[in-house]
LUMZALO-54097 format. One record per atom (N, C-alpha, C, O, CB): x, y, z; residue in three letters; atom name. Coordinates in nm, 4 decimals. Last residue first. Glycine has a CB too. Example, Ala and Ser with C-alpha at 12.3 -4.5 7.8 and 13.67 -1.06 7.14 Angstrom:
<atoms>
- 1.2850	-0.2250	0.7080	SER	N
- 1.3670	-0.1060	0.7140	SER	CA
- 1.2900	0.0030	0.7870	SER	C
- 1.3409	0.1138	0.8039	SER	O
- 1.4084	-0.0598	0.5725	SER	CB
- 1.3190	-0.5690	0.7800	ALA	N
- 1.2300	-0.4500	0.7800	ALA	CA
- 1.3200	-0.3300	0.7800	ALA	C
- 1.4236	-0.3319	0.8465	ALA	O
- 1.1308	-0.4473	0.9046	ALA	CB
</atoms>
This chain:
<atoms>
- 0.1139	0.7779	7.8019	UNK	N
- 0.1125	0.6378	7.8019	UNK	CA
- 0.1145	0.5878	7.6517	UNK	C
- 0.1138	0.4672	7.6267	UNK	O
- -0.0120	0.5864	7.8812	UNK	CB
- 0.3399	0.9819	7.8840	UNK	N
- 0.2124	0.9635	7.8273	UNK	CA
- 0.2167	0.8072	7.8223	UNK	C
- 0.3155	0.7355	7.8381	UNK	O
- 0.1887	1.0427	7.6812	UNK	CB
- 0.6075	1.0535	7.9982	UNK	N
- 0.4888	1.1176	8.0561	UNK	CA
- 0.4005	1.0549	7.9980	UNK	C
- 0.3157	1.0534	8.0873	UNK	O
- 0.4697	1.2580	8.0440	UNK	CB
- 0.9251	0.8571	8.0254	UNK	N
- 0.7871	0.8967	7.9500	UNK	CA
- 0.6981	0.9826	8.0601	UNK	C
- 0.7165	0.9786	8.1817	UNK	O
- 0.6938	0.7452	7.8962	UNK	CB
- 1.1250	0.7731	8.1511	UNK	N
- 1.1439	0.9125	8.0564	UNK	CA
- 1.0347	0.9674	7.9865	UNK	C
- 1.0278	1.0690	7.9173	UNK	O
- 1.2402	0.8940	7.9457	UNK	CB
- 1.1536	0.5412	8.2386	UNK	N
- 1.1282	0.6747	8.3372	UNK	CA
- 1.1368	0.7709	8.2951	UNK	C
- 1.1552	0.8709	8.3644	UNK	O
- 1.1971	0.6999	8.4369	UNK	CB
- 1.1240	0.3417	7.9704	UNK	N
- 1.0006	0.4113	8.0696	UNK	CA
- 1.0528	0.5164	8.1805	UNK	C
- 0.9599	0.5907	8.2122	UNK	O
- 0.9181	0.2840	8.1626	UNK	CB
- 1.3822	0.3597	7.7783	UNK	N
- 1.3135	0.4597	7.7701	UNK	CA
- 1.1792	0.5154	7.8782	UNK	C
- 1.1344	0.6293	7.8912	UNK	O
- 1.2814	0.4366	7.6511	UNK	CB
- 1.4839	0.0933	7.9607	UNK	N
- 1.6053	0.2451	7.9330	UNK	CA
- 1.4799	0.3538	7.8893	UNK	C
- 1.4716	0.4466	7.9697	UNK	O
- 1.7631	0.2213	7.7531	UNK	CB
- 1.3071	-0.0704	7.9902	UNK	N
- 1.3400	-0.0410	8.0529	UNK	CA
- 1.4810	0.0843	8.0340	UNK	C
- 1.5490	0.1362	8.1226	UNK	O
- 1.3315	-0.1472	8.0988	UNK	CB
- 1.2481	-0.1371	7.6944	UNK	N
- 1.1434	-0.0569	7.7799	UNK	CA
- 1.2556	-0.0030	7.9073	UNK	C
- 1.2808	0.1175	7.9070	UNK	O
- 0.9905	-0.1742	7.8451	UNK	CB
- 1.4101	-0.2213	7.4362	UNK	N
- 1.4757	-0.1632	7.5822	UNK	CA
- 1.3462	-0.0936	7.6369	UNK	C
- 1.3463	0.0278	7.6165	UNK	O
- 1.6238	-0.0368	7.5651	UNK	CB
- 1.2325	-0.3809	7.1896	UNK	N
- 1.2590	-0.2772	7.2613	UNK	CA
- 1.2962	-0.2634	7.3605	UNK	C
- 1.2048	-0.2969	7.4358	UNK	O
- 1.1997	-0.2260	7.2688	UNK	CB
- 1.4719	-0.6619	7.0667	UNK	N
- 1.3208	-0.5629	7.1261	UNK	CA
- 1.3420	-0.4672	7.1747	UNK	C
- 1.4557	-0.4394	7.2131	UNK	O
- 1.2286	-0.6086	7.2300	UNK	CB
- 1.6784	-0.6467	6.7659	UNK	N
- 1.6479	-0.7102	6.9006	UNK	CA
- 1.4973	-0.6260	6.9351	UNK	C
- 1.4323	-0.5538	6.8596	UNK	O
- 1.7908	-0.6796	7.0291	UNK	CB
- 1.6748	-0.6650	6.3925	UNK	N
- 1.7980	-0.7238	6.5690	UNK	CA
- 1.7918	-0.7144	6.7152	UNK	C
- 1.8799	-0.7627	6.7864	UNK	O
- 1.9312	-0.6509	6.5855	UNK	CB
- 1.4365	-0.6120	6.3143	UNK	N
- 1.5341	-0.7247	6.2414	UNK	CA
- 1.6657	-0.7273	6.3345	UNK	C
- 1.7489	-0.8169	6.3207	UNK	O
- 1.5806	-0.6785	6.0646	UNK	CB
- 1.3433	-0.3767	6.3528	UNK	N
- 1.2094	-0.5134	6.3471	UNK	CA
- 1.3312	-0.6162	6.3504	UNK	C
- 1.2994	-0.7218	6.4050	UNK	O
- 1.0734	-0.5340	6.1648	UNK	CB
- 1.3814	-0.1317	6.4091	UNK	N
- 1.5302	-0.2643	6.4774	UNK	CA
- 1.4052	-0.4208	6.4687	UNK	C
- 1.3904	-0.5193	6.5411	UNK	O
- 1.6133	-0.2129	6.7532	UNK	CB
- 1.1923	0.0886	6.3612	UNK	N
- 1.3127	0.0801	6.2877	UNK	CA
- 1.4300	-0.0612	6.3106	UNK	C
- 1.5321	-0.0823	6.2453	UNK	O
- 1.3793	0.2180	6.3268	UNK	CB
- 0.9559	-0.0477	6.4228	UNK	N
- 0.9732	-0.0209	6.3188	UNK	CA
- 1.1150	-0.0028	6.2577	UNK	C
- 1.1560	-0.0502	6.1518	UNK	O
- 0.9048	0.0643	6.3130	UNK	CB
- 1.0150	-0.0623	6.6837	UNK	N
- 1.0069	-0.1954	6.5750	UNK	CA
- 0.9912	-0.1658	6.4943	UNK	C
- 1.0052	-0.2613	6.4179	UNK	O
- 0.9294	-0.2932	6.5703	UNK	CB
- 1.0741	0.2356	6.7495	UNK	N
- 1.1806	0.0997	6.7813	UNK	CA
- 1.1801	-0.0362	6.7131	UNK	C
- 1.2767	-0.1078	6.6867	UNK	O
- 1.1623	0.0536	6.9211	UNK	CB
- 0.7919	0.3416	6.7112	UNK	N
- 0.9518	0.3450	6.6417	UNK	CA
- 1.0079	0.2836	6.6467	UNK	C
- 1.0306	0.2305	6.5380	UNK	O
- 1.0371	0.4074	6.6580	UNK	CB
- 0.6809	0.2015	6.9206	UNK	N
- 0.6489	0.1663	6.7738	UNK	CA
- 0.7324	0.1794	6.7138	UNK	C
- 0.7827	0.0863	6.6510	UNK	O
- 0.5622	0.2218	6.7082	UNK	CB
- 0.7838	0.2797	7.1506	UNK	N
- 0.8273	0.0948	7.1030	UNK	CA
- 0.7605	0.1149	6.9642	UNK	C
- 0.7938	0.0281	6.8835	UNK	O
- 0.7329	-0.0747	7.2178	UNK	CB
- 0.7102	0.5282	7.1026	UNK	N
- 0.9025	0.5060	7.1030	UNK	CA
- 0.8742	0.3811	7.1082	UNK	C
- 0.9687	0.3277	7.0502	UNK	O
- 1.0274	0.5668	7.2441	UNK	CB
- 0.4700	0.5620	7.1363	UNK	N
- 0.5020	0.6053	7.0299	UNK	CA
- 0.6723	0.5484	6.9974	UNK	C
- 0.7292	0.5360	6.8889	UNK	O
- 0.4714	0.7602	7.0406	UNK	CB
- 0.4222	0.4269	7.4026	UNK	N
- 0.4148	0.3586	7.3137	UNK	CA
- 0.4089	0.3870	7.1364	UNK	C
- 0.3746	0.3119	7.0451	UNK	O
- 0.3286	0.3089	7.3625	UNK	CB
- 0.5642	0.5954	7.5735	UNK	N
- 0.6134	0.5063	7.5579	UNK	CA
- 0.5365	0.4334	7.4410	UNK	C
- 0.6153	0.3671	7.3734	UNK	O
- 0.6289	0.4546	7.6732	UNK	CB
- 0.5910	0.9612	7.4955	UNK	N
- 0.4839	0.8751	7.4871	UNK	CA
- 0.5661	0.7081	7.4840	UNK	C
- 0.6360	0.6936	7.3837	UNK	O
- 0.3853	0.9225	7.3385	UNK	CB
- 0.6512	1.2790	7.5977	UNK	N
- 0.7441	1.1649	7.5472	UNK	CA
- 0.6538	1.0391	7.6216	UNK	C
- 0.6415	1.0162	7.7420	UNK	O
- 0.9322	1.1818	7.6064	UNK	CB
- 0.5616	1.5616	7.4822	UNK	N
- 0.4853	1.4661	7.5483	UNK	CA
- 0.5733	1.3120	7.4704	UNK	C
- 0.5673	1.2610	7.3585	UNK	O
- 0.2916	1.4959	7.5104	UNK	CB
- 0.6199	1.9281	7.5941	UNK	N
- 0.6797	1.7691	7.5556	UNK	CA
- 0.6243	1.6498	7.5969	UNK	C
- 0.6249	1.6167	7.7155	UNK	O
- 0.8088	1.7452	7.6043	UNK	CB
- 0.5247	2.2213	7.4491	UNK	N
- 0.5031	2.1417	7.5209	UNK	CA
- 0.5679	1.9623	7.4313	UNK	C
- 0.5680	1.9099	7.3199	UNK	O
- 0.3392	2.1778	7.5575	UNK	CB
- 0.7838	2.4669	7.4719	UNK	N
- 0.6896	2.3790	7.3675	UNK	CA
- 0.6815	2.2753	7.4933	UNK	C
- 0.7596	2.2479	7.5844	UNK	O
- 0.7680	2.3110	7.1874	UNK	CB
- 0.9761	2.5981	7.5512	UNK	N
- 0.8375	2.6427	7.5778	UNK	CA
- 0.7371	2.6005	7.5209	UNK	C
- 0.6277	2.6555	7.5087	UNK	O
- 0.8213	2.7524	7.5634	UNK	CB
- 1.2201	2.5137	7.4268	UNK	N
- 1.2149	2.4858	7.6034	UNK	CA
- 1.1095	2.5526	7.6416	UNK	C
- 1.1108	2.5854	7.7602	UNK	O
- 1.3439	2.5410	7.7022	UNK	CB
- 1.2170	2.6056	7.1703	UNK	N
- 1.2151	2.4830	7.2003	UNK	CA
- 1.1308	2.4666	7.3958	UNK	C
- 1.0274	2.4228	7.4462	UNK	O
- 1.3962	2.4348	7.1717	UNK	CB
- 1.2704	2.8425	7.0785	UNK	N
- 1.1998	2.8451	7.1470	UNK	CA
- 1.0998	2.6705	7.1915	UNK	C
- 0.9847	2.6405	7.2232	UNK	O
- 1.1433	2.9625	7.0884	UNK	CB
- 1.4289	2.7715	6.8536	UNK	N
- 1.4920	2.8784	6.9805	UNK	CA
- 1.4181	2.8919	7.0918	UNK	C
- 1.4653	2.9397	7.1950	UNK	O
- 1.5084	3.0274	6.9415	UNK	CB
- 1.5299	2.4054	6.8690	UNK	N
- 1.5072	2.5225	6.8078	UNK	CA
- 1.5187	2.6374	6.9268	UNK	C
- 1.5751	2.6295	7.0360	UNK	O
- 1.3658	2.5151	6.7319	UNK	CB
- 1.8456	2.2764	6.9941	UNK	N
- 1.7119	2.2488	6.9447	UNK	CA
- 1.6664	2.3732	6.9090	UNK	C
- 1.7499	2.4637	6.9118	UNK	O
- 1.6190	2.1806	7.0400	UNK	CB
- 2.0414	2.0260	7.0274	UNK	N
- 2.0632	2.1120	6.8996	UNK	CA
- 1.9103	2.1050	6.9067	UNK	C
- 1.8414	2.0114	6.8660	UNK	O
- 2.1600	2.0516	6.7473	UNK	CB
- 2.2084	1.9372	7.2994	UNK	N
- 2.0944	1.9445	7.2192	UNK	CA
- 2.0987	2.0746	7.1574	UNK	C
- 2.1362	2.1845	7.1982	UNK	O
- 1.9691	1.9213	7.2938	UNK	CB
- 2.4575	1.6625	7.3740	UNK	N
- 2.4518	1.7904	7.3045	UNK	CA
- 2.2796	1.8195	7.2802	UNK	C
- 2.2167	1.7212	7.2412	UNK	O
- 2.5479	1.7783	7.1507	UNK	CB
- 2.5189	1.4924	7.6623	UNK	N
- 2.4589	1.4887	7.5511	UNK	CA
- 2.4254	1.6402	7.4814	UNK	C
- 2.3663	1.7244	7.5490	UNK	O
- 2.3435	1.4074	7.5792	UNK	CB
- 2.7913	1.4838	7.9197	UNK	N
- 2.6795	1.5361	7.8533	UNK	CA
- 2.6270	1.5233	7.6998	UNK	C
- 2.7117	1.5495	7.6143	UNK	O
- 2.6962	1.6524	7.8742	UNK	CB
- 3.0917	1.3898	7.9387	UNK	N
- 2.9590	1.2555	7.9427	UNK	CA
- 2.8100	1.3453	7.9023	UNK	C
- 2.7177	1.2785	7.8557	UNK	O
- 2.9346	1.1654	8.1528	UNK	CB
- 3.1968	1.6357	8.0036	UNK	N
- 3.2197	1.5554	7.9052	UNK	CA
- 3.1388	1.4216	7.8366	UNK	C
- 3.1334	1.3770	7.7220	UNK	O
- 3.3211	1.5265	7.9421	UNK	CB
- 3.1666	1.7344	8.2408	UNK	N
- 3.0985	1.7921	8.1054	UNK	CA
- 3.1129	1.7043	7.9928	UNK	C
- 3.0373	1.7080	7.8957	UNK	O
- 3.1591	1.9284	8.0594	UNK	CB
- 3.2747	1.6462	8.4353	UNK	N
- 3.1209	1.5532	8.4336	UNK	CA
- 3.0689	1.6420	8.3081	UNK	C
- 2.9520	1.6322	8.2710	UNK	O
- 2.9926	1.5642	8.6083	UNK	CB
- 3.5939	1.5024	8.4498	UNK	N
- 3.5094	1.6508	8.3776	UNK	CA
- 3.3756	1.5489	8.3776	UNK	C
- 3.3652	1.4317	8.3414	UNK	O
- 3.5765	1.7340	8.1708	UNK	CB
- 3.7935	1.3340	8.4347	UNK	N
- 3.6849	1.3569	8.5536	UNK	CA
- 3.5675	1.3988	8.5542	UNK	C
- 3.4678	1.3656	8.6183	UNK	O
- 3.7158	1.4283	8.6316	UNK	CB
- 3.9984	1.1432	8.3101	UNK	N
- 3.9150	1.2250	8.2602	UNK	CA
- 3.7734	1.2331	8.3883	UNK	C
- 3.6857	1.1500	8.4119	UNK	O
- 3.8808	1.1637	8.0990	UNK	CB
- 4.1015	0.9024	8.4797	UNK	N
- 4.1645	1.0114	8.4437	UNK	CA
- 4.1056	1.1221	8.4032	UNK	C
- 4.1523	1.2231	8.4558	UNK	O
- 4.2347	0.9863	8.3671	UNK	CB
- 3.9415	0.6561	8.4393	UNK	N
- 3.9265	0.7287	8.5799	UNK	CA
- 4.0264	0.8388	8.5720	UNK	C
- 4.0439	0.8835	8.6853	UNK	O
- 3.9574	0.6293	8.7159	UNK	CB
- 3.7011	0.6414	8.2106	UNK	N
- 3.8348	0.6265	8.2003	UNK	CA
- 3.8524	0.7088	8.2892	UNK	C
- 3.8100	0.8236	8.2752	UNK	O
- 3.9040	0.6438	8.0807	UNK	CB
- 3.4242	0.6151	8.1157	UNK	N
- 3.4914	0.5377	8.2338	UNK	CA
- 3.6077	0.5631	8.2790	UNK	C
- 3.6368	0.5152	8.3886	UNK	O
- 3.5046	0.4179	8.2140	UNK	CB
- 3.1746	0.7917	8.0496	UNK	N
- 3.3259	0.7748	8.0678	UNK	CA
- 3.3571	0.7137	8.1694	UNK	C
- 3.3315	0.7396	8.2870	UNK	O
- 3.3985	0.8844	8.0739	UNK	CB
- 2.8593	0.6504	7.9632	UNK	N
- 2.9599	0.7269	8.0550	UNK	CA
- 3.0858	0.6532	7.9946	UNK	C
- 3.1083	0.5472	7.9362	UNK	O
- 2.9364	0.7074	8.2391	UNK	CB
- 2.7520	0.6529	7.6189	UNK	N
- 2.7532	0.6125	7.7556	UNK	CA
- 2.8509	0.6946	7.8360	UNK	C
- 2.9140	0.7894	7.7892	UNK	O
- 2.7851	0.4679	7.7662	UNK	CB
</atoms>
């Protein structure tokens, strides 16, 4: 999550790292909401539901 701590300012610091291949950023990306709630019960069947609302403005596919 974000930094809260009103001393540390740097907006580099709250960035997420991606470790991706070399020709990653010319592959096509199809981030599917109902491939990520399957994952999600598949992997958290046993402590809560899926957060739709943190992963839907991130999907393109249905």
């Amino acid at each position: 999550g974000p930094n809260l701590n009103e001393e540390n300012t740097d907006p580099l610091n709250d960035r997420i790292s991606l470790d991706a291949s070399e020709n990653w950023q010319y592959s096509l990306h199809v981030h599917s909401l109902n491939e990520w709630r399957s994952a999600w019960q598949r992997e958290h069947a046993s402590d809560n539901k899926f957060p739709s609302g943190v992963f839907a403005p991130y999907t393109n596919a249905p």
